[in-house]
C-alpha positions in Angstrom: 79.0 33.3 149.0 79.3 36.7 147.7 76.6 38.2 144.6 79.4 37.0 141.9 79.2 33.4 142.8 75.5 33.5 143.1 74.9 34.9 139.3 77.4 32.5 138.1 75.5 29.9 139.8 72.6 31.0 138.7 74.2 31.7 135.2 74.5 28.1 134.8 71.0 26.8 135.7 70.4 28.6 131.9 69.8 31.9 132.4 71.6 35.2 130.7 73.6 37.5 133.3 70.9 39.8 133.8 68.8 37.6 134.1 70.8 35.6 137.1 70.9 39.4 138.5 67.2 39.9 139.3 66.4 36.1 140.2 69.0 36.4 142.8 67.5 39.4 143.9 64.3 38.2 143.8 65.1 35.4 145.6 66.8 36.9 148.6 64.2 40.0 148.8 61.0 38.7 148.3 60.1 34.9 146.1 57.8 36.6 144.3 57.9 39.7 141.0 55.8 40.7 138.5 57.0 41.6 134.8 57.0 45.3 135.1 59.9 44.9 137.9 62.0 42.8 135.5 61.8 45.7 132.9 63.1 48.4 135.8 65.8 46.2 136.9 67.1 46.3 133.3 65.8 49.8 132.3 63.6 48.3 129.2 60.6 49.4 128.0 57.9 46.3 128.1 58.8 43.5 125.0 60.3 40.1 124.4 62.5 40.4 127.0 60.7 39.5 130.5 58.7 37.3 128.4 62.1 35.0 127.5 62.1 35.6 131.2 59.3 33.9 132.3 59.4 31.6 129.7 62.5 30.1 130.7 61.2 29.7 134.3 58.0 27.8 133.1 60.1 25.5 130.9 62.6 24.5 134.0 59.6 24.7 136.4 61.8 27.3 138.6 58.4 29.1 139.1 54.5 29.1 140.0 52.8 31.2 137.5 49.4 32.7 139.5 47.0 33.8 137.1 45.5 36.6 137.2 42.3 38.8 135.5 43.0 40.7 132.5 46.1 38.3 131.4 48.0 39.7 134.1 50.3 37.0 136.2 52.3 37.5 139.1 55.6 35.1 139.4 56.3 32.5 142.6 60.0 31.8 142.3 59.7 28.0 144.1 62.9 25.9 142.7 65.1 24.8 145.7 68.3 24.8 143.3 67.3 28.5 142.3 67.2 29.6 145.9 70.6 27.2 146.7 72.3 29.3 143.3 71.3 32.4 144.9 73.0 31.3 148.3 69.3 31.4 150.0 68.5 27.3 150.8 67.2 27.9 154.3 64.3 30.4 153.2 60.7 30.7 153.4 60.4 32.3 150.3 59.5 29.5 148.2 56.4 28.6 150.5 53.0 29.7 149.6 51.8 33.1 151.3 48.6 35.1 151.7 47.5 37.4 149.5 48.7 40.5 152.2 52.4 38.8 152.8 52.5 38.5 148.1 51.9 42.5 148.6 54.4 42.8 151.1 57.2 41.1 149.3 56.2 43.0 145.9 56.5 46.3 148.2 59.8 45.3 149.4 61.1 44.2 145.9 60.1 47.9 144.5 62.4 49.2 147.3 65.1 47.0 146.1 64.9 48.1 142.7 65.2 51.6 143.6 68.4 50.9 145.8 70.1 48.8 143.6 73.4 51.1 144.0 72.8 50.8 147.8 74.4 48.2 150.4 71.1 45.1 150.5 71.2 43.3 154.1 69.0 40.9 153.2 69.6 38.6 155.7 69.1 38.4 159.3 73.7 37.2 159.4 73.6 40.4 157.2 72.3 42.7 159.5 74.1 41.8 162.5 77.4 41.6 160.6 77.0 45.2 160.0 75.4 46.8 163.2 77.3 44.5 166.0 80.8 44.9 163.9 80.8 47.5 161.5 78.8 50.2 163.8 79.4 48.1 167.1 76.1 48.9 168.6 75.1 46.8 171.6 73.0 43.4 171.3 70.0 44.5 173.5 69.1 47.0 171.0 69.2 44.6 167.9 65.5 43.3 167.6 67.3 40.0 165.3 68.8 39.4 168.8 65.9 39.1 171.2 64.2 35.9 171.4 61.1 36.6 173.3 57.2 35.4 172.3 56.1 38.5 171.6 59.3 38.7 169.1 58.4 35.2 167.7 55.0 36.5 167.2 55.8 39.6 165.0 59.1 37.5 163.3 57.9 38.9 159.9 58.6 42.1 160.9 62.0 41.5 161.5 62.1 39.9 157.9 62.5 43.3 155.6 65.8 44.3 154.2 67.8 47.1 155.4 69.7 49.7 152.8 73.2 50.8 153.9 74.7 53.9 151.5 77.8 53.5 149.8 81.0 54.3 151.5 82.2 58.1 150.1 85.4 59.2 152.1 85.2 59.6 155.7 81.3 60.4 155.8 79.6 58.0 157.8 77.2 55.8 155.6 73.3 56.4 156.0 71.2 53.8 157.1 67.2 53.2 155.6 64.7 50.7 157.0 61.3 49.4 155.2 58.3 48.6 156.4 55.8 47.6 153.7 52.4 48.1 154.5 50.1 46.0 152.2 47.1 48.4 152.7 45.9 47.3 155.9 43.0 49.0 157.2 44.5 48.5 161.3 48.1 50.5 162.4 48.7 47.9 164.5 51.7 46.0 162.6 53.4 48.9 161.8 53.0 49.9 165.8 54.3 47.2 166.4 57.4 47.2 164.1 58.3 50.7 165.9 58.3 48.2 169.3 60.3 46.4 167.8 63.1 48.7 166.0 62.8 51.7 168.5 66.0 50.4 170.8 68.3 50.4 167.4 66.7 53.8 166.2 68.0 55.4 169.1 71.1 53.8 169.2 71.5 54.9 165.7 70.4 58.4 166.1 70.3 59.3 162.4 68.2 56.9 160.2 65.9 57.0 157.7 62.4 54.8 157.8 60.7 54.1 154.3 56.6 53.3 155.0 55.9 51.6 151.6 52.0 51.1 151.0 49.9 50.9 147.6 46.9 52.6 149.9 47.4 56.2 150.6 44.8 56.4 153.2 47.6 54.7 155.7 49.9 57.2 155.1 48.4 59.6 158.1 48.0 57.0 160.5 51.2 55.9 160.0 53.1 59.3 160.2 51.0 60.0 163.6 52.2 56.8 165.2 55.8 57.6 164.1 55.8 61.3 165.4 54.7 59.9 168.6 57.3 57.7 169.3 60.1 61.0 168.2 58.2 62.8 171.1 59.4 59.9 173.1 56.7 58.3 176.1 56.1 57.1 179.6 55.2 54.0 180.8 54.4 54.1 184.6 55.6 57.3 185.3 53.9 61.0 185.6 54.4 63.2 183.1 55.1 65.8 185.8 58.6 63.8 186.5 59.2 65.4 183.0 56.6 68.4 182.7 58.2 69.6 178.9 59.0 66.3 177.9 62.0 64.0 177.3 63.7 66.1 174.6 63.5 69.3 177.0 65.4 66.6 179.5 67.8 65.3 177.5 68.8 69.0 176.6 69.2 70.1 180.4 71.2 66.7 180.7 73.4 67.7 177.5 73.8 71.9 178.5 74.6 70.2 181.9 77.1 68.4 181.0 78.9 71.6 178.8 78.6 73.6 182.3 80.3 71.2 184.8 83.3 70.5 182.2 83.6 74.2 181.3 83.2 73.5 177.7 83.9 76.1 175.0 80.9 75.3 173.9 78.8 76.6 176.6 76.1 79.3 175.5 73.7 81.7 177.1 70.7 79.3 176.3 72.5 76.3 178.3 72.9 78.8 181.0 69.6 79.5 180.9 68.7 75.8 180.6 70.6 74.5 183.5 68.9 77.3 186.0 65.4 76.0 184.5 66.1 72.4 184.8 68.0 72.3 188.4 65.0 72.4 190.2 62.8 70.7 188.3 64.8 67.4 187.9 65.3 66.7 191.3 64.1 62.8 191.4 65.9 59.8 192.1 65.1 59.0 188.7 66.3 62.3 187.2 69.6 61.6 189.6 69.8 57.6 187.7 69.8 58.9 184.7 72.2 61.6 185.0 74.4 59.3 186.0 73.7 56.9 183.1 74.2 60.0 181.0 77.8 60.7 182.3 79.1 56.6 181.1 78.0 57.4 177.9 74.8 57.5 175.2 74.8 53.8 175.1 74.2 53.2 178.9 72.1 55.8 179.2 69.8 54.2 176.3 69.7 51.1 178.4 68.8 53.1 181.4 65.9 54.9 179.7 64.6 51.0 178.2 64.9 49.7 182.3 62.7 52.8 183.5 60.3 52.3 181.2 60.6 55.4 179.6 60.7 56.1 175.5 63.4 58.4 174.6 62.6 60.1 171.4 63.6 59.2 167.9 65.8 61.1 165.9 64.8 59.6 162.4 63.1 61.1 159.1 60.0 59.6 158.3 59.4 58.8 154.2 56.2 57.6 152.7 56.0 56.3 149.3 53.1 55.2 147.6 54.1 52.2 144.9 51.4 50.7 142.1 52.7 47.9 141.3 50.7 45.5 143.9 47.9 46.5 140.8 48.6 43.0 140.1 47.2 42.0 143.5 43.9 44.2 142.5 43.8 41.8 139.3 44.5 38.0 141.4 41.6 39.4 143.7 39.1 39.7 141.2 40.1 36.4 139.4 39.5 34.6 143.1 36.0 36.7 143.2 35.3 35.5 139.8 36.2 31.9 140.3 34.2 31.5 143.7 31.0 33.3 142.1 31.3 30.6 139.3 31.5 27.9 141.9 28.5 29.3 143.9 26.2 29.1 140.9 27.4 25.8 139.9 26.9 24.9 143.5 23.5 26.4 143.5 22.5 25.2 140.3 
């Protein structure tokens, strides 16, 4: 079912057309939105607009309205024909989640908004339509491929949409990932999503990674953890197989390759390279890989993943620092007000 057939599906549960347009976005990016993301979606200033909105939905019972303090609400999207309308029937979105995973999906929503000209691979069929056929990368790299516990364990990771630019001439089409961090005080998660995603961000080579938070504080953490995977690692090996690092390798491996075929595009500093590196990749592993290197980028990816060894990362790292999980400020201090009333009553 393509976005037409979902708005007119939509359309005729009684909604207007722009309307249909953000609850099937909303239902495919994230179940939940609060009204200041219906006004950006249809560039309005705040009125009677996203309150016909809302209204509708309360009337219909298409959504869970959670009150907040200060008459602020944030909006559950939980009607099974909505989600079916918006092609989305086998989800999770219109289950109850933690407070952290409400932030998460108001994160990823913002992203949406501001990408609405962009390619949306919402789903996990979306995602491996476009990298196995359209860009015909290898399964093994595709973390929506492997089925192992640990992969079970972080599956909301693998959850977040991925942007795809739109198709101008010839120029190949950029490619952004999210990870929304809710304001967690721990790196771990988003360690972890780098475990995850590292195989496809070096197959991709070029990429861009959005870290979306509402807590600036995780911004250096984060950016450290990133810049240490584009430095690349080792994992039971001695540095001193590679005393100047991966990248310094996979330069010799590259200015090799220009030498032995004579290329035209041989220069002094791959001269240079090649006489430095000769003797100091002398391993059988150095010998694996440059043979790896010589059937291609691809195989020699795999190679570096059976070794053990991190290549680096090519990618641009991007923070952005969204307000909008405010909201979640506001449900927290309703919760804390409620439970302090209840601990008086109960101590009364």
């Amino acid at each position: 079912m393509n976005t037409n057939d979902s708005t007119r599906d939509i359309v005729r549960l009684g909604y207007t057309e722009r309307e249909a347009g953000f609850l099937f976005l909303v239902c495919r990016a994230s179940g939940y939105f609060i009204r200041s993301q219906y006004n950006a979606f249809i560039r309005r200033e705040p009125g009677g607009l996203e309150q016909q909105l809302v209204d509708k939905l309360a009337v219909k019972q298409h959504a869970h309205i959670i009150q907040c303090s200060g008459n602020h609400h944030i909006y559950h999207i939980t009607c099974r024909k909505l989600y079916s309308a918006a092609g989305f029937e086998d989800t999770t979105n219109r289950r109850l989640k933690s407070d952290e995973e409400v932030t998460r999906r108001l994160l990823t929503l913002e992203c949406c908004l501001h990408h609405l000209n962009w390619s949306i691979l919402y789903s996990e069929a979306d995602r491996l339509n476009f990298f196995r056929k359209e860009l015909r990368l290898p399964e093994h790299v595709l973390p929506w491929q492997t089925l192992t516990r640990a992969i079970r364990r972080g599956d909301s990771l693998r959850k977040f949409p991925v942007f795809v630019s739109p198709l101008r001439g010839g120029a190949r089409r950029q490619v952004k990932f999210v990870f929304a961090d809710p304001g967690l005080a721990s790196s771990s998660q988003f360690q972890r999503y780098l475990e995850l995603f590292s195989p496809l961000f070096r197959a991709l080579g070029q990429f861009t990674l959005l870290y979306v938070t509402s807590r600036e504080f995780t911004f250096q953490k984060a950016r450290f953890s990133f810049e240490k995977k584009q430095k690349g690692g080792f994992a039971g090996f001695s540095p001193k197989l590679f005393p100047k690092g991966i990248e310094h390798f996979l330069s010799y491996l590259e200015a090799e390759r220009r030498w032995v075929t004579s290329s035209t595009d041989l220069t002094s500093a791959d001269v240079r390279l090649v006489n430095e590196g000769e003797p100091m990749y002398v391993a059988p592993i150095h010998t694996d890989l440059r043979e790896a290197n010589t059937q291609g980028n691809d195989v020699l990816l795999k190679k570096f993943v059976e070794l053990g060894i991190d290549a680096p990362l090519q990618g641009t790292f991007e923070p952005q620092l969204v307000e909008v999980p405010r909201a979640m400020e506001h449900l927290r201090i309703a919760r804390r007000s409620r439970t302090d009333q209840l601990d008086m009553q109960l101590g009364a």
